[in-house]
C-alpha positions in Angstrom: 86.8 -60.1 -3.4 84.9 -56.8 -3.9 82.2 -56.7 -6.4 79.8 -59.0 -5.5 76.0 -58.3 -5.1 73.6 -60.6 -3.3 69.7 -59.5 -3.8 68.0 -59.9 -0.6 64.7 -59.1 -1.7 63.2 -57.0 -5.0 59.4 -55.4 -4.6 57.8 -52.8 -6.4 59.6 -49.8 -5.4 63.0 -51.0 -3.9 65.1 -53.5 -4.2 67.4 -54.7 -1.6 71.4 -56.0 -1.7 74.2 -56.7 0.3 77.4 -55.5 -1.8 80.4 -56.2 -1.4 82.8 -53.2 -1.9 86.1 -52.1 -1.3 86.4 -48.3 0.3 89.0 -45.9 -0.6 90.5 -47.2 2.6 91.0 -50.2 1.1 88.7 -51.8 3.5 86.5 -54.6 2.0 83.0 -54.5 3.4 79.5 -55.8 2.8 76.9 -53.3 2.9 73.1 -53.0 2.4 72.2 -50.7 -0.2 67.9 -49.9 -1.1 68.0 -49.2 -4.6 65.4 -46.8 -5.6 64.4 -45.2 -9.5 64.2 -41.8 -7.7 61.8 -39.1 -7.5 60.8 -35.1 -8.0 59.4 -32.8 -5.5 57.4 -29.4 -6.8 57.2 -26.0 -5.2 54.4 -25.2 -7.4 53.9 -21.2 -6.8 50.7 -19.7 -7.5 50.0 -15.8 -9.0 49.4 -15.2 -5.2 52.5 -16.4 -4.2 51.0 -19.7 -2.3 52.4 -22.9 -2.4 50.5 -26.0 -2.8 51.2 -28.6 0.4 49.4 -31.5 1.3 48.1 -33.0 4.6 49.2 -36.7 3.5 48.9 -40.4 5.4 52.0 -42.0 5.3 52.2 -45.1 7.3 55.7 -45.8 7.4 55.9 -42.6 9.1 53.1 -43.2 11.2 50.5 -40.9 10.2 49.7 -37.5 8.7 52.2 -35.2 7.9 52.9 -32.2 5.9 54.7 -32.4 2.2 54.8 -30.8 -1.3 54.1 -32.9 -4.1 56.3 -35.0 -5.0 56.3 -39.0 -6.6 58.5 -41.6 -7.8 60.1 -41.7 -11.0 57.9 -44.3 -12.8 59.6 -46.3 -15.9 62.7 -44.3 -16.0 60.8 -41.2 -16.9 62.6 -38.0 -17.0 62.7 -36.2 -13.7 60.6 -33.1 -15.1 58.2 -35.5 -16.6 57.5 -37.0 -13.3 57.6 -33.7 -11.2 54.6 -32.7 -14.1 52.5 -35.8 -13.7 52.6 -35.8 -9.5 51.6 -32.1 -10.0 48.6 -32.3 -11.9 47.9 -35.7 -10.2 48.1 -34.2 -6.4 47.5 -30.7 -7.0 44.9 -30.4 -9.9 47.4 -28.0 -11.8 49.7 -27.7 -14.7 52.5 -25.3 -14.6 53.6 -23.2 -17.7 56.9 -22.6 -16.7 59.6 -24.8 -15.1 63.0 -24.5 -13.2 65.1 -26.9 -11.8 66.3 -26.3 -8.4 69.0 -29.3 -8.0 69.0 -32.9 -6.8 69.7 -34.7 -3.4 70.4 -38.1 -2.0 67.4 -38.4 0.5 69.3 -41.1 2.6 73.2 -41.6 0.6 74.2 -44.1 3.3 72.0 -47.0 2.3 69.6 -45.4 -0.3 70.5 -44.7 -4.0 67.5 -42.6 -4.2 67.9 -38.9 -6.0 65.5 -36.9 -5.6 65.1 -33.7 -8.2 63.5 -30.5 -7.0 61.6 -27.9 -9.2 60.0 -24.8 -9.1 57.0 -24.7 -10.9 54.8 -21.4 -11.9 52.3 -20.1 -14.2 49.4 -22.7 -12.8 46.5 -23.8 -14.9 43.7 -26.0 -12.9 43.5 -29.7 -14.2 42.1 -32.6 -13.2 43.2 -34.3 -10.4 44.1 -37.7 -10.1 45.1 -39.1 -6.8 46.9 -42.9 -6.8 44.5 -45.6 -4.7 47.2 -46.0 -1.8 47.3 -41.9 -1.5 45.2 -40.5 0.9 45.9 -36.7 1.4 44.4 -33.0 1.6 45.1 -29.9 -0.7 45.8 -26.6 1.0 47.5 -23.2 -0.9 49.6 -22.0 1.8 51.4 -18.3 1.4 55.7 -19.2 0.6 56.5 -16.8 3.5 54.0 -19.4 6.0 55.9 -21.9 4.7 59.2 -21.7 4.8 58.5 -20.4 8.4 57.0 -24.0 9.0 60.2 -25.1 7.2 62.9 -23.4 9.2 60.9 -23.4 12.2 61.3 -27.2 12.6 57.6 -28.0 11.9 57.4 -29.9 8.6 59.4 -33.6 8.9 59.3 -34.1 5.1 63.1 -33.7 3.9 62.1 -33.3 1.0 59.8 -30.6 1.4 61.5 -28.8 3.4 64.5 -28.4 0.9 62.5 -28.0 -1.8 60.8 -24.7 -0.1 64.6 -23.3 0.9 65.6 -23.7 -2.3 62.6 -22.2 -4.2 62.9 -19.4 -1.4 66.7 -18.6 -2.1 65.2 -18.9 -6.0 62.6 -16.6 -5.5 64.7 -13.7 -3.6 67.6 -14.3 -6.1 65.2 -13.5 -8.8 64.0 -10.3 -6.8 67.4 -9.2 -6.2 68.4 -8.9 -9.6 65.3 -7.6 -10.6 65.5 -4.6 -8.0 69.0 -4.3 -9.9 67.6 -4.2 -13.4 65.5 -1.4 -12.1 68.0 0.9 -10.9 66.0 4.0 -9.0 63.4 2.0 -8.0 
């Protein structure tokens, strides 16, 4: 019978079942599904047009590599609420103003994790706050150097690397209609 759910293990950030669902084949099937709160991800522009990335440790990835900020949704926080407390917690900003790019599944086939993406701009410097298991570096990168690393195949953080496409296709949206509002110019 389709329906049922066995938890296989529940830790801090995941928890773990087989379920047992029926397809729109009509195929009845046990699969494993991670659950996961979900997370946000921040292309946090500065007045110079340089985005905040950070050299980070991840072990499960086995070693450093390149991301935006970005956390888990803690307590079933809002999505911009956690996007402003990784911000000023990793990058030592606040942002005045806010958009909201859109939302993927990081892994659909086995995770339930969404993860929202915003574009954040108008920075004020804050205290920063890093978590005791985050070990990472702070750099202000130009948005042209990196979406380059982006579509150049150079950053392995999905999530990154989405977010910066989709604050780039933002940011030259926003330039095209503005070159439009300014006929002549």
């Amino acid at each position: 019978m389709a329906g049922k759910v066995r938890n296989v293990y529940t830790g801090k950030v995941l928890k773990l079942n087989v379920e047992r669902v029926k397809l729109p084949n009509g195929a009845v099937v046990e699969l494993e599904v991670a659950h996961h709160p979900g997370g946000a991800v921040v292309v946090a522009l500065d007045a110079d047009g340089c985005v905040c990335l950070l050299r980070q440790y991840r072990h499960a990835a086995g070693g450093w590599i390149t991301e935006l900020p970005a956390g888990k949704i803690d307590n079933r926080e809002p999505p911009l609420e956690c996007a402003k407390r990784e911000l000023a917690e990793e990058a030592g900003v606040t942002a005045r103003y806010w958009k909201r790019l859109g939302q993927f599944f990081s892994s659909p086939g086995v995770f339930t994790e969404v993860i929202h993406v915003f574009l954040a701009r108008g920075l004020t410097p804050c205290g920063s706050a890093p978590e005791a298991h985050e070990v990472f570096e702070a750099s202000w990168v130009p948005m042209a150097e990196a979406a380059a690393l982006a579509a150049g195949g150079r950053l392995q953080d999905a999530k990154t690397t989405i977010g910066l496409f989709w604050a780039q296709a933002r940011l030259q949206a926003e330039g095209r209609a503005a070159a439009v509002a300014r006929p002549g110019t």
